[in-house]
Backbone of each chain as nested JSON, in Angstrom:
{
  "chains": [
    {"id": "A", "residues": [
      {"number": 1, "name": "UNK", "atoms": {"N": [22.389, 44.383, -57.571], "CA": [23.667, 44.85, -58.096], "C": [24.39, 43.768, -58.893]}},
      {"number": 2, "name": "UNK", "atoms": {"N": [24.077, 42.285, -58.047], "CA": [25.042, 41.388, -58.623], "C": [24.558, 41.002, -60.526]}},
      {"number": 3, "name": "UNK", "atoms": {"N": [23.203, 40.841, -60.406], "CA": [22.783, 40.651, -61.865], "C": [23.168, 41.518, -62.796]}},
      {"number": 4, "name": "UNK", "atoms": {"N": [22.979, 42.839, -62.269], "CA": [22.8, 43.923, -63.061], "C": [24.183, 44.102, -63.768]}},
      {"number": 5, "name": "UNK", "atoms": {"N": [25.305, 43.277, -63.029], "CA": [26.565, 43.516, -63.306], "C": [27.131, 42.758, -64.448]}},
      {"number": 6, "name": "UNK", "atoms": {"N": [26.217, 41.363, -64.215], "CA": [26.316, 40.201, -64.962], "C": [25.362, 40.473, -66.393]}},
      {"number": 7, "name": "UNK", "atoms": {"N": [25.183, 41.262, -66.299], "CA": [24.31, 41.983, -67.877], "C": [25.267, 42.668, -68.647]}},
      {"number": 8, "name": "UNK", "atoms": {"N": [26.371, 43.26, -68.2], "CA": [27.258, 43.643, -68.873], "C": [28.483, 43.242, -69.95]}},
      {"number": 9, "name": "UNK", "atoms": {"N": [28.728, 43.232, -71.106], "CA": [29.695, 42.683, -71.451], "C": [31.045, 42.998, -70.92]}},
      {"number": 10, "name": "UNK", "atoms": {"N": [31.986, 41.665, -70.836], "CA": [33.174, 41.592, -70.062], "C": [33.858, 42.542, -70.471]}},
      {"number": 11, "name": "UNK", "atoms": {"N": [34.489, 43.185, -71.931], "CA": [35.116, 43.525, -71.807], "C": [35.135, 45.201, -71.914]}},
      {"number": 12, "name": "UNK", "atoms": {"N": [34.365, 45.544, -71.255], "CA": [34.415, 47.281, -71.187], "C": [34.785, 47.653, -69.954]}},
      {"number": 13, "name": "UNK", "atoms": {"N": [35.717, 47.846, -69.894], "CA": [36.544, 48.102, -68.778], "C": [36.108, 49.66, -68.013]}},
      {"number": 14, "name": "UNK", "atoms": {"N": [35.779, 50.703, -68.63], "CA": [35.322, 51.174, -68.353], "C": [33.989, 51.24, -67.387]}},
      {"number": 15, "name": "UNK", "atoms": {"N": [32.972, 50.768, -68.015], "CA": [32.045, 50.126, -67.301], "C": [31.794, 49.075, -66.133]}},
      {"number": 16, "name": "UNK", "atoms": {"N": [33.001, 48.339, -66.269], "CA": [33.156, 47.239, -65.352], "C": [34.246, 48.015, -64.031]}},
      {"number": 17, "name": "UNK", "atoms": {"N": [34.696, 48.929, -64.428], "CA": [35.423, 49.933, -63.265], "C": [34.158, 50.631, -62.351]}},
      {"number": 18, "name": "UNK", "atoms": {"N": [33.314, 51.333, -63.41], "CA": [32.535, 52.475, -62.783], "C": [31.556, 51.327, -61.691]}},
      {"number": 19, "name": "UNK", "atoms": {"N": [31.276, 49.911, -62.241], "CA": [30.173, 49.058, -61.155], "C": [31.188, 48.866, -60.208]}},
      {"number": 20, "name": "UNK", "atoms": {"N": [32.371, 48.997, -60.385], "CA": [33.149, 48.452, -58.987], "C": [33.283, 49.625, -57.795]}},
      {"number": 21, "name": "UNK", "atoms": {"N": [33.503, 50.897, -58.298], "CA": [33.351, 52.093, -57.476], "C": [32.302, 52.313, -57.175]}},
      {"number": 22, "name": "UNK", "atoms": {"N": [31.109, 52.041, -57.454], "CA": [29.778, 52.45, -57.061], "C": [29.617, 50.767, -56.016]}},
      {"number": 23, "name": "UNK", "atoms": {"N": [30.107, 49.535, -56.358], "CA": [29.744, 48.708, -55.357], "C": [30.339, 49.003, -54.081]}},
      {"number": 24, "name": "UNK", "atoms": {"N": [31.749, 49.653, -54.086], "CA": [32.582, 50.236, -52.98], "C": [31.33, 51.446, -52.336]}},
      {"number": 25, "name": "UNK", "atoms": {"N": [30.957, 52.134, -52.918], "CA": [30.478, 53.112, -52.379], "C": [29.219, 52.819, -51.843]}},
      {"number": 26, "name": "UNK", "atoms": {"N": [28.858, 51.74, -52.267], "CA": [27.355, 50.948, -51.888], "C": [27.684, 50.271, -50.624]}},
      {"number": 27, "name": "UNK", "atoms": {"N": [29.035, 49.597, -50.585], "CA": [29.254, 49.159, -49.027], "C": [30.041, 49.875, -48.148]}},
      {"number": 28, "name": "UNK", "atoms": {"N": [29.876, 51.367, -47.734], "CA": [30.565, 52.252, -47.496], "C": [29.293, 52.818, -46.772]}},
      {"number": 29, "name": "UNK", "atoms": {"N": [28.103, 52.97, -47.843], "CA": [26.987, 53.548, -47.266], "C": [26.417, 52.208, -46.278]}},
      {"number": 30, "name": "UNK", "atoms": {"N": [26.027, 51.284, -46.544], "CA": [25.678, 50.188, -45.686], "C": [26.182, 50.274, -44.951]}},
      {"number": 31, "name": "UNK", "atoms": {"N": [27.648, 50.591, -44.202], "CA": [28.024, 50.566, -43.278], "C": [27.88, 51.319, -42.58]}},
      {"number": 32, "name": "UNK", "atoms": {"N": [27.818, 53.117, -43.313], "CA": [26.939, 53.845, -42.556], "C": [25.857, 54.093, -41.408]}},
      {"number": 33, "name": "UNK", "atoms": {"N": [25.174, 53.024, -42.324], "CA": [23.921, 52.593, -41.824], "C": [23.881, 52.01, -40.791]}},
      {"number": 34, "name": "UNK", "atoms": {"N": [24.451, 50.723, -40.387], "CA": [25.157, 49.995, -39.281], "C": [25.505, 50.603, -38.137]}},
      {"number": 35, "name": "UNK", "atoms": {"N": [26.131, 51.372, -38.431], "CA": [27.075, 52.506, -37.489], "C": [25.896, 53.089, -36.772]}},
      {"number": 36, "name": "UNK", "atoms": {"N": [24.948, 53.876, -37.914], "CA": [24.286, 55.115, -37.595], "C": [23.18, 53.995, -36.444]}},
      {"number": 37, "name": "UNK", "atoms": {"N": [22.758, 52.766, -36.722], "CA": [21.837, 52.336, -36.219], "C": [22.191, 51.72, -34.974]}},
      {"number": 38, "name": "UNK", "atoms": {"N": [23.53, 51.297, -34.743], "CA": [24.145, 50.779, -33.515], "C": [24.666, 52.088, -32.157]}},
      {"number": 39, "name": "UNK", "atoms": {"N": [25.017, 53.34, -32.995], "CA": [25.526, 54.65, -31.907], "C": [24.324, 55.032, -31.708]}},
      {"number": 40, "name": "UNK", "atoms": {"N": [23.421, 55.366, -32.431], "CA": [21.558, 55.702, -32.33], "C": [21.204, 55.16, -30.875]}},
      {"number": 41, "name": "UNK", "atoms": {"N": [21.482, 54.118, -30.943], "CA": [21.127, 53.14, -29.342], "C": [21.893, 53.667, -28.754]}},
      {"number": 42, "name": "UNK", "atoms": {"N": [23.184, 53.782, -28.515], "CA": [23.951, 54.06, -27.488], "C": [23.531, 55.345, -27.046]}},
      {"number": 43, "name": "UNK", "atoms": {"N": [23.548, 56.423, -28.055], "CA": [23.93, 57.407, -27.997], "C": [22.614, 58.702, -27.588]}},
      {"number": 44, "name": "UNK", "atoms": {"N": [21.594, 58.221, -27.979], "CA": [20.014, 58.935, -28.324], "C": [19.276, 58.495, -27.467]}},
      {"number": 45, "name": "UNK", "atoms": {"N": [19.074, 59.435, -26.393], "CA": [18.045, 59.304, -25.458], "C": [16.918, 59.651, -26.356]}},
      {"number": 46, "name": "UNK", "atoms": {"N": [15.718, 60.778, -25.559], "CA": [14.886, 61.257, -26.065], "C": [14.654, 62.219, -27.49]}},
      {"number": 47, "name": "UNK", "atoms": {"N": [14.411, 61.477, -28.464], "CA": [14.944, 62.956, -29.443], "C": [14.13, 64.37, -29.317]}},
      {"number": 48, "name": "UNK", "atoms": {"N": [15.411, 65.679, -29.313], "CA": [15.037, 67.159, -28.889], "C": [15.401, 67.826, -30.003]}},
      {"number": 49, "name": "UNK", "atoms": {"N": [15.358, 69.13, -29.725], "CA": [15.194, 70.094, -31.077], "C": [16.762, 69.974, -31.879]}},
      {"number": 50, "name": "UNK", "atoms": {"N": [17.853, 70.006, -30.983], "CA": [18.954, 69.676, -32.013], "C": [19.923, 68.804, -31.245]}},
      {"number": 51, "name": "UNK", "atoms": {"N": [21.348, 68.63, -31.826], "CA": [22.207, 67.085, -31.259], "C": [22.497, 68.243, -30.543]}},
      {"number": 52, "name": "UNK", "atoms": {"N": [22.984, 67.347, -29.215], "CA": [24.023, 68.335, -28.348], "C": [25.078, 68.188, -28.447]}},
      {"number": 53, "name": "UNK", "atoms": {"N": [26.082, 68.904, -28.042], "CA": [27.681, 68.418, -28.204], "C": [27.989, 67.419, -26.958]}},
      {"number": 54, "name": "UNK", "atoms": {"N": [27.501, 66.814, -26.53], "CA": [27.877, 65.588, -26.003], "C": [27.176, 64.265, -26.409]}},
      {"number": 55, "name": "UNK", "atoms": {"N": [26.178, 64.678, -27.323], "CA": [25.476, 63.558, -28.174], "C": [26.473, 63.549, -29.68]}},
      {"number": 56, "name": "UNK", "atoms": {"N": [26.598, 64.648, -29.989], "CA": [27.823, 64.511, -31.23], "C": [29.013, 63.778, -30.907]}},
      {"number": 57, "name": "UNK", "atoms": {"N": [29.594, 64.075, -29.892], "CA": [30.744, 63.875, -29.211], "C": [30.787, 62.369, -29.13]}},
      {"number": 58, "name": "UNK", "atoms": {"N": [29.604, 62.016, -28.445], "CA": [29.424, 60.481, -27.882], "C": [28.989, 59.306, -29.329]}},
      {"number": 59, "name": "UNK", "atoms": {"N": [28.039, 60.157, -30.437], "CA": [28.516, 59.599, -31.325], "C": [29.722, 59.309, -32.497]}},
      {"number": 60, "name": "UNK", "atoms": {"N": [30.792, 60.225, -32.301], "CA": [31.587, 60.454, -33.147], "C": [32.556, 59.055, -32.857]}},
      {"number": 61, "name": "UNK", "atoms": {"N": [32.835, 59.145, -31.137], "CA": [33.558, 58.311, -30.151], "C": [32.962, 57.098, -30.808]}},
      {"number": 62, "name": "UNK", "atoms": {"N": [31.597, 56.701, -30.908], "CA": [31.182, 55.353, -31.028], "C": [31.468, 54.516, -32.16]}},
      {"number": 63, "name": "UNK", "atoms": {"N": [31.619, 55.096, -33.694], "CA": [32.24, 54.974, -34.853], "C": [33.628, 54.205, -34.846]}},
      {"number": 64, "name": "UNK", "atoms": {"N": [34.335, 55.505, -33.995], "CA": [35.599, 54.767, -33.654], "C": [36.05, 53.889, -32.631]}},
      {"number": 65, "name": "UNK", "atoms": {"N": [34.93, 53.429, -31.443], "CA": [35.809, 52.572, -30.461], "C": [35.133, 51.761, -31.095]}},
      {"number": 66, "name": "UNK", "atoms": {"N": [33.835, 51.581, -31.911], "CA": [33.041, 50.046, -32.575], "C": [34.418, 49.695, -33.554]}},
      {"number": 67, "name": "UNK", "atoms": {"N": [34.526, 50.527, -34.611], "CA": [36.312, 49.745, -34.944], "C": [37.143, 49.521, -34.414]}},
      {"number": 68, "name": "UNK", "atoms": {"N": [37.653, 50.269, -33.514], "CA": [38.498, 49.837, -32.265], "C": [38.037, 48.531, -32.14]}},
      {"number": 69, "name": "UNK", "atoms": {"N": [36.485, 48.09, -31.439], "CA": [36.682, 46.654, -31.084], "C": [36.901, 45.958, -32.228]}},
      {"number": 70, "name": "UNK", "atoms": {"N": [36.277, 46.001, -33.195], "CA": [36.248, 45.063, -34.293], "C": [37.35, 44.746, -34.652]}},
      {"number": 71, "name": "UNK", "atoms": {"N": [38.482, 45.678, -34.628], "CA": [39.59, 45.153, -34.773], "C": [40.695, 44.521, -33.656]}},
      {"number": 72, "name": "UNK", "atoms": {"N": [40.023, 44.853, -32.77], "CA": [40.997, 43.907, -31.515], "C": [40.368, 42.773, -31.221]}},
      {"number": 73, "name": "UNK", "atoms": {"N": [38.849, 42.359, -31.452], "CA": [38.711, 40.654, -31.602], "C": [38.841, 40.092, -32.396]}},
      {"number": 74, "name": "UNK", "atoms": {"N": [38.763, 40.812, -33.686], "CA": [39.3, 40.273, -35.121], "C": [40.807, 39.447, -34.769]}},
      {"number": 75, "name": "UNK", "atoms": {"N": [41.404, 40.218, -34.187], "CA": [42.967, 40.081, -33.887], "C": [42.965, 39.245, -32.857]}},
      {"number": 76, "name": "UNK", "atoms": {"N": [42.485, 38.931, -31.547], "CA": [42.186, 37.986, -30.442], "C": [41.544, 36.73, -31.192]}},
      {"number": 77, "name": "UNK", "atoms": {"N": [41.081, 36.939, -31.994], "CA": [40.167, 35.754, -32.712], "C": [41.257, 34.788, -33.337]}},
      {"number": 78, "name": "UNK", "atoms": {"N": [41.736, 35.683, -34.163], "CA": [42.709, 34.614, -34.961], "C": [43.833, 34.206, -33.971]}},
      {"number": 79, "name": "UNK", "atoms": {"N": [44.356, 34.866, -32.727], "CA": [45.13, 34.065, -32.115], "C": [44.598, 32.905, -31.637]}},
      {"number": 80, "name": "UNK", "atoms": {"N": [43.387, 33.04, -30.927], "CA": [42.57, 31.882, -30.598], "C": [42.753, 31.358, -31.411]}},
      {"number": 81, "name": "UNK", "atoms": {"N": [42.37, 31.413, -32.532], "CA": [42.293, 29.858, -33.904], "C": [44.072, 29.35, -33.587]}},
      {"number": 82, "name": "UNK", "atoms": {"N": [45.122, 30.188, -33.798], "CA": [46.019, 30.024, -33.975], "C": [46.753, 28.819, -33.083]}},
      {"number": 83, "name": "UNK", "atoms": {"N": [46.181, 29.618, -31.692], "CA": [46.439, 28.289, -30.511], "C": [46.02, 27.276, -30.738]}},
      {"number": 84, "name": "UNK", "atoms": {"N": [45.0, 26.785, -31.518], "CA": [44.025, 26.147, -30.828], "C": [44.966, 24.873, -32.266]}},
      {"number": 85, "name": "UNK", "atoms": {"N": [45.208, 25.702, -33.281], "CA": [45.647, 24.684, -34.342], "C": [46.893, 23.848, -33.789]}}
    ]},
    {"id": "B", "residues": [
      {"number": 1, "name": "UNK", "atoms": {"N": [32.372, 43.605, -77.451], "CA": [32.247, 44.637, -78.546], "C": [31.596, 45.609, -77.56]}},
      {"number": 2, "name": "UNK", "atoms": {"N": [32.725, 46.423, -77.412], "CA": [31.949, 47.992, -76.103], "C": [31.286, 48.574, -76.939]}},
      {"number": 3, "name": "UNK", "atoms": {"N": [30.311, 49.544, -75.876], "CA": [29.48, 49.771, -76.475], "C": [29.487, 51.458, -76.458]}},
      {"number": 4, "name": "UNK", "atoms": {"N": [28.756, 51.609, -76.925], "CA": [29.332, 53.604, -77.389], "C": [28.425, 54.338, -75.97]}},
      {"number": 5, "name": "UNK", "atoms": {"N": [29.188, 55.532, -76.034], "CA": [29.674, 56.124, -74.918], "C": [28.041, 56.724, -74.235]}},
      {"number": 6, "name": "UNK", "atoms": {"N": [27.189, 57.148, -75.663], "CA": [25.886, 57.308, -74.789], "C": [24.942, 56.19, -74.254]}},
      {"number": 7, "name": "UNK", "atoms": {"N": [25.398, 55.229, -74.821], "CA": [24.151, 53.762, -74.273], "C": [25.115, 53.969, -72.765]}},
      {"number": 8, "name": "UNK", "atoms": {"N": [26.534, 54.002, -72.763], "CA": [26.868, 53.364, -71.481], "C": [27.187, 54.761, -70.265]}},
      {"number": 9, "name": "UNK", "atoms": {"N": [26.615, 55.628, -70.786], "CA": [26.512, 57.036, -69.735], "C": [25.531, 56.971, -69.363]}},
      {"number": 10, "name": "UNK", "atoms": {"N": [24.312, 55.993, -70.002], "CA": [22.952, 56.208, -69.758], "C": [22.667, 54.736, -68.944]}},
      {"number": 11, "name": "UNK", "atoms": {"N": [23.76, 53.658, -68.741], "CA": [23.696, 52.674, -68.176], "C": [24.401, 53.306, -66.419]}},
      {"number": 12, "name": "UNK", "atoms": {"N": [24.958, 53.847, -66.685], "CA": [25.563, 54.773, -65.538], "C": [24.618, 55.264, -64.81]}},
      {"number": 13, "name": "UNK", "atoms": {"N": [24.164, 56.716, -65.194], "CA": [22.982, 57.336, -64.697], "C": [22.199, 56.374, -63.98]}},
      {"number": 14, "name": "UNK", "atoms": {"N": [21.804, 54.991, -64.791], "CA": [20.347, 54.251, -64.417], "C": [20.992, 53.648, -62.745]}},
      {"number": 15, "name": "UNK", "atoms": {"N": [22.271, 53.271, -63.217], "CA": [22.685, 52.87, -61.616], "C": [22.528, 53.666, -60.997]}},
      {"number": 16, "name": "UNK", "atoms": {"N": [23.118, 54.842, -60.947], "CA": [23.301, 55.783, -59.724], "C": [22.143, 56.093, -59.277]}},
      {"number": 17, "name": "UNK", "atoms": {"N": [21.566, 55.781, -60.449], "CA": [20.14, 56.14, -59.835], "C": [19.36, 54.999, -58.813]}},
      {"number": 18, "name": "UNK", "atoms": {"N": [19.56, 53.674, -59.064], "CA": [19.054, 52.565, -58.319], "C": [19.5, 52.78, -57.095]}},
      {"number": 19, "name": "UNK", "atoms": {"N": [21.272, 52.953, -56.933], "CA": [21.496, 52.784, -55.667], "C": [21.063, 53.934, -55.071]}},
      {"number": 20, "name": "UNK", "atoms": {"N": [20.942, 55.208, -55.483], "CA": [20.181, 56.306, -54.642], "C": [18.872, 56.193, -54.355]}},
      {"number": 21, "name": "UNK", "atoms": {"N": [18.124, 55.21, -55.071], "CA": [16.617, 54.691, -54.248], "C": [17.269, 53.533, -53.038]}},
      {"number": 22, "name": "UNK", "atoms": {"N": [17.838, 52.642, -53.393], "CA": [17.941, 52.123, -52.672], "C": [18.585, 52.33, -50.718]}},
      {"number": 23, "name": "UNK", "atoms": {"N": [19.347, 53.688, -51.387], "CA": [19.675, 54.222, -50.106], "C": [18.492, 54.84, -49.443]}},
      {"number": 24, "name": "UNK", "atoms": {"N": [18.156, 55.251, -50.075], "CA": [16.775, 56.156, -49.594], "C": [16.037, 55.628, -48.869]}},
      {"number": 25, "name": "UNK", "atoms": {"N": [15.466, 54.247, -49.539], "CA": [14.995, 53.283, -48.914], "C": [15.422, 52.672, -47.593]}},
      {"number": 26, "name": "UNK", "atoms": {"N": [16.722, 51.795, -47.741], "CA": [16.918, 51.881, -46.454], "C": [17.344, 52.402, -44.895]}},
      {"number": 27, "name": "UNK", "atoms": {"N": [17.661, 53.816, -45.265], "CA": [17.644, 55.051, -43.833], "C": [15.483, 55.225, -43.873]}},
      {"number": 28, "name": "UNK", "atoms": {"N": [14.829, 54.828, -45.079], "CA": [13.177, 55.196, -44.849], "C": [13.589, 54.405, -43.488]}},
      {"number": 29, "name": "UNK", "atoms": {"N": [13.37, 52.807, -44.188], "CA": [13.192, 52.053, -43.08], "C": [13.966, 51.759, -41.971]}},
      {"number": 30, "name": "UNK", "atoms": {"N": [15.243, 52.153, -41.656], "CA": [15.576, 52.115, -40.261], "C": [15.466, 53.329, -39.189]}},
      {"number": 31, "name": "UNK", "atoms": {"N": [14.819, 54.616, -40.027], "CA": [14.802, 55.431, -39.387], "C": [13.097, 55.041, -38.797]}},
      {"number": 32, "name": "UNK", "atoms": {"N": [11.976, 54.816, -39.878], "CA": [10.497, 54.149, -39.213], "C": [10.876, 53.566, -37.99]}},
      {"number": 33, "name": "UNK", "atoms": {"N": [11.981, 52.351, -37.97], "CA": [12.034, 51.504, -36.688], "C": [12.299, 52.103, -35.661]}},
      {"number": 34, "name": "UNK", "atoms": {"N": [13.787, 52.463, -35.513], "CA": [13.95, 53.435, -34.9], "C": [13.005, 54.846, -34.246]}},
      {"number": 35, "name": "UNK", "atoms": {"N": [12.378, 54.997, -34.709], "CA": [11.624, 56.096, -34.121], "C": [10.34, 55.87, -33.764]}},
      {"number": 36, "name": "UNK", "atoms": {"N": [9.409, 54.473, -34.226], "CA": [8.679, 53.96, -33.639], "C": [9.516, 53.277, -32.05]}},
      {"number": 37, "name": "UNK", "atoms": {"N": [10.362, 53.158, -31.897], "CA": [10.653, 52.35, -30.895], "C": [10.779, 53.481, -29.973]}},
      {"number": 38, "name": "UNK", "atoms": {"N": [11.505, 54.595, -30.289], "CA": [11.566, 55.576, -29.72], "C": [10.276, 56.25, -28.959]}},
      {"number": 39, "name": "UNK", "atoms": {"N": [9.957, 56.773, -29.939], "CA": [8.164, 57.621, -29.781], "C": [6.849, 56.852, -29.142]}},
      {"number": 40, "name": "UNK", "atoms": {"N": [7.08, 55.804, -30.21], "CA": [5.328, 55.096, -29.787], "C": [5.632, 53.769, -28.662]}},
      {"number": 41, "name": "UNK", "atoms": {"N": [5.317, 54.626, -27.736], "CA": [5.674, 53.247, -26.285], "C": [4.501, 52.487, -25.674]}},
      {"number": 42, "name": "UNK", "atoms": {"N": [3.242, 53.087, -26.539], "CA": [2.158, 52.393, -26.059], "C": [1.13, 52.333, -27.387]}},
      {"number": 43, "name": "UNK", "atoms": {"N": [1.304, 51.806, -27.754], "CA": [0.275, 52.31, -28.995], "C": [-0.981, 52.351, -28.789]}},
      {"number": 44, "name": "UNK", "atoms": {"N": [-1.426, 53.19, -29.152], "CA": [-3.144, 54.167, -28.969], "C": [-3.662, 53.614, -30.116]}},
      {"number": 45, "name": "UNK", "atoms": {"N": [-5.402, 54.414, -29.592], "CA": [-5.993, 54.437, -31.205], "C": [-5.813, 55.129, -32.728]}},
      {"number": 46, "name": "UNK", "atoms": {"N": [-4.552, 55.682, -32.111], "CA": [-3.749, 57.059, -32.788], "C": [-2.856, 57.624, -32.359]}},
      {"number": 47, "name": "UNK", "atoms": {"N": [-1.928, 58.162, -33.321], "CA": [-1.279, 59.091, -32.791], "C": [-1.017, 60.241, -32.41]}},
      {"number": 48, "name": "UNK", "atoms": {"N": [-1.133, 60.242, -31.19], "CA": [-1.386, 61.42, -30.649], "C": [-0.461, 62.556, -31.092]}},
      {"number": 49, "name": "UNK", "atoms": {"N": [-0.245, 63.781, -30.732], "CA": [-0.062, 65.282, -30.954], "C": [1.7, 65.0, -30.402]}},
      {"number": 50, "name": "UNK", "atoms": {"N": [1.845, 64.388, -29.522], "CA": [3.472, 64.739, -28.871], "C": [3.898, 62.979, -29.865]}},
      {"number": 51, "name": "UNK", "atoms": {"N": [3.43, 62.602, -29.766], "CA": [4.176, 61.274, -30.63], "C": [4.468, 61.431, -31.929]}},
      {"number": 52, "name": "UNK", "atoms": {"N": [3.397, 62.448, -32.556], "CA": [3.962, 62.913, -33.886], "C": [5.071, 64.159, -33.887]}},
      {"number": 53, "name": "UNK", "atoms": {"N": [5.211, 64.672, -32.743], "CA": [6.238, 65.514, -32.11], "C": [7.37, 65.106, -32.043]}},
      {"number": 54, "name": "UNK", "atoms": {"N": [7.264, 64.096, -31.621], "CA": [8.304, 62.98, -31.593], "C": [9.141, 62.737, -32.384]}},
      {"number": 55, "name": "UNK", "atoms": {"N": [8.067, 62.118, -33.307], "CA": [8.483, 61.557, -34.737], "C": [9.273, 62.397, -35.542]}},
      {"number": 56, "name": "UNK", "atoms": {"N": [8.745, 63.557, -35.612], "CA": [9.436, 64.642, -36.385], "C": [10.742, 64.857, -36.119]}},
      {"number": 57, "name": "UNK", "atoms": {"N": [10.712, 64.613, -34.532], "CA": [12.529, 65.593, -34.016], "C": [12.999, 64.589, -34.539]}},
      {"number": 58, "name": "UNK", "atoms": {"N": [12.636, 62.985, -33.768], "CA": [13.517, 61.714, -34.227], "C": [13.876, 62.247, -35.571]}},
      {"number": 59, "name": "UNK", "atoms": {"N": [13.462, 61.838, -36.419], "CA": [13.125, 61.712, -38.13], "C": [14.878, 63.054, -38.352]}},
      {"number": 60, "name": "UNK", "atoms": {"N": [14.484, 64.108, -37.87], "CA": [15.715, 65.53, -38.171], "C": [16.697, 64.869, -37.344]}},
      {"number": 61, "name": "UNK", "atoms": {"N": [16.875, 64.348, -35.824], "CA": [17.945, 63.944, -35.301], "C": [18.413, 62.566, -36.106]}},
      {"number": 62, "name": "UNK", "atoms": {"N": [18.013, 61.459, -36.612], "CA": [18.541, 60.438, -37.445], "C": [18.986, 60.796, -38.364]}},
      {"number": 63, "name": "UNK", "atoms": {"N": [18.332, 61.956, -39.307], "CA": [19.464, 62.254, -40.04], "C": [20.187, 62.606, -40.248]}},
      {"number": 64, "name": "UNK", "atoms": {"N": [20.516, 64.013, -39.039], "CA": [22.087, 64.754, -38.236], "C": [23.121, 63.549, -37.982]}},
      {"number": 65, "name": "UNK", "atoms": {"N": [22.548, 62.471, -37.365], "CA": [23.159, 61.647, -37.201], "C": [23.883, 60.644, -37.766]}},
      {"number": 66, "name": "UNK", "atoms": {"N": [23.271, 60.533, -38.798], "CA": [23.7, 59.793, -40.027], "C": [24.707, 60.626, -40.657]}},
      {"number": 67, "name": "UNK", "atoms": {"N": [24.382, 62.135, -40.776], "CA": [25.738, 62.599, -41.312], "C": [26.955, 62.915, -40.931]}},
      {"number": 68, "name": "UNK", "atoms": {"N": [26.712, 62.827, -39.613], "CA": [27.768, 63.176, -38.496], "C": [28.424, 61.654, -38.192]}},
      {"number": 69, "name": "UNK", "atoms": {"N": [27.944, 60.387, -38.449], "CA": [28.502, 58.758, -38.566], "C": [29.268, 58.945, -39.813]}},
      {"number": 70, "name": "UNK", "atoms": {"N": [28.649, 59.185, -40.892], "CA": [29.676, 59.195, -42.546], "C": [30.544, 60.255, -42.268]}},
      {"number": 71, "name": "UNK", "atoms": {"N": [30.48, 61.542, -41.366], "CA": [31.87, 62.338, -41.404], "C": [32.979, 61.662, -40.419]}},
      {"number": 72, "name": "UNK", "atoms": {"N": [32.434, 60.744, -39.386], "CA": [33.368, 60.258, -38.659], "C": [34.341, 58.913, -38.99]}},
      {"number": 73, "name": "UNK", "atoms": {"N": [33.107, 58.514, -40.113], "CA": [33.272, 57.06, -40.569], "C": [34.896, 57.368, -41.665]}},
      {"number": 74, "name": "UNK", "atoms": {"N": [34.017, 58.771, -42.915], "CA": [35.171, 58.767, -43.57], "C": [36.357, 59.264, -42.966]}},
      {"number": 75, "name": "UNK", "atoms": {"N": [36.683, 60.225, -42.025], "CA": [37.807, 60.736, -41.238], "C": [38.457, 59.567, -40.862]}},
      {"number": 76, "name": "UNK", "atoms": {"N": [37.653, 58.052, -40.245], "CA": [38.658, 56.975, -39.945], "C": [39.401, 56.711, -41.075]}},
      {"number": 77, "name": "UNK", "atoms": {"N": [38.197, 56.65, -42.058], "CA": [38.899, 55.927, -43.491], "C": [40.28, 55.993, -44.053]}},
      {"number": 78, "name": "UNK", "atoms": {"N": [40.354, 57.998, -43.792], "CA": [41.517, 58.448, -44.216], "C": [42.312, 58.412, -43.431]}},
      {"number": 79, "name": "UNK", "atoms": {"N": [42.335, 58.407, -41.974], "CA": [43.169, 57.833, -41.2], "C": [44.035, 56.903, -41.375]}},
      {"number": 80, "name": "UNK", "atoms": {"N": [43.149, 55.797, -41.432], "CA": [43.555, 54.17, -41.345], "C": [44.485, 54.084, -42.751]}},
      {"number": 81, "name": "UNK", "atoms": {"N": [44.058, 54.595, -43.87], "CA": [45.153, 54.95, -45.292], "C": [46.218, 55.743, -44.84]}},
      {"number": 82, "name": "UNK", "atoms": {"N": [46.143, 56.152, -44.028], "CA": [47.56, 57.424, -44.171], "C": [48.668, 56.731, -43.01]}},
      {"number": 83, "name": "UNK", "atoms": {"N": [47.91, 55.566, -42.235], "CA": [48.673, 54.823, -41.388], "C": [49.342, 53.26, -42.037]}},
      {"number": 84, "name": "UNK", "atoms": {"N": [48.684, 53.396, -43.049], "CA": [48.919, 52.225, -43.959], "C": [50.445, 52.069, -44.462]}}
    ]}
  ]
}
């Protein structure tokens, strides 16, 4: 992505918009991915003919308490630094 | 000096098109891992009849799953903006 970007001339703004929404959307899906591969573990016993609603359920939950944490050690983190300065 | 509108619709396309291999690519390969880890717990001289059984549901449940992570993922998204 990064080269491909650097092939472009600077000033088409146009163009230099549309690589920035598609890089957003490129780390949007990666994160997807992350998600899908971290609740997968939690969440997926044996795979069966379809999700159940407590495998939906339990992954939907996992999306949001994995941000949940991420953002409360994010936040514990920097107090730590904070003390520590 | 921009450049006219069909060279750079056609510079467009070529992306969208990269990153849609590239996505492709990587749910190929984390769903392979994933479902080898899942399915094949002993590896044979082959794969047998229920491991490719396996493979299959895995393969349809990873990708329910994947779409049911991006509907939950974006619902935070818009959340977290509307709390902003």
């Amino acid at each position: 992505m990064s080269d491909f970007e650097s092939d472009l001339p600077s000033n088409d703004r146009e163009l230099q918009e549309f690589m920035m929404i598609e890089q957003q959307k490129a780390k949007v899906h990666e994160q997807i991915h992350e998600f899908n591969e971290i609740c997968w573990e939690k969440c997926i016993g044996k795979p069966s003919n379809k999700l159940d609603s407590a495998t939906e359920t339990c992954l939907t939950n996992c999306v949001d308490r994995f941000i949940d944490t991420s953002i409360l050690i994010t936040q514990r983190f920097a107090q730590i630094l904070q003390k520590r300065n | 000096m921009a450049m006219d509108s069909a060279k750079r619709g056609e510079i467009m396309e070529l992306a969208k098109q990269q990153i849609a291999v590239a996505n492709a690519q990587e749910l190929l390969s984390k769903m392979t891992q994933r479902c080898f880890k899942k399915c094949v717990n002993k590896p044979g001289s082959s794969l047998d009849s229920s491991e490719q059984k396996c493979i299959s549901m895995c393969m349809d449940r990873f990708m329910d799953s994947w779409d049911l992570i991006s509907r939950a993922y974006g619902q935070r998204l818009q959340r977290e903006q509307q709390n902003q």
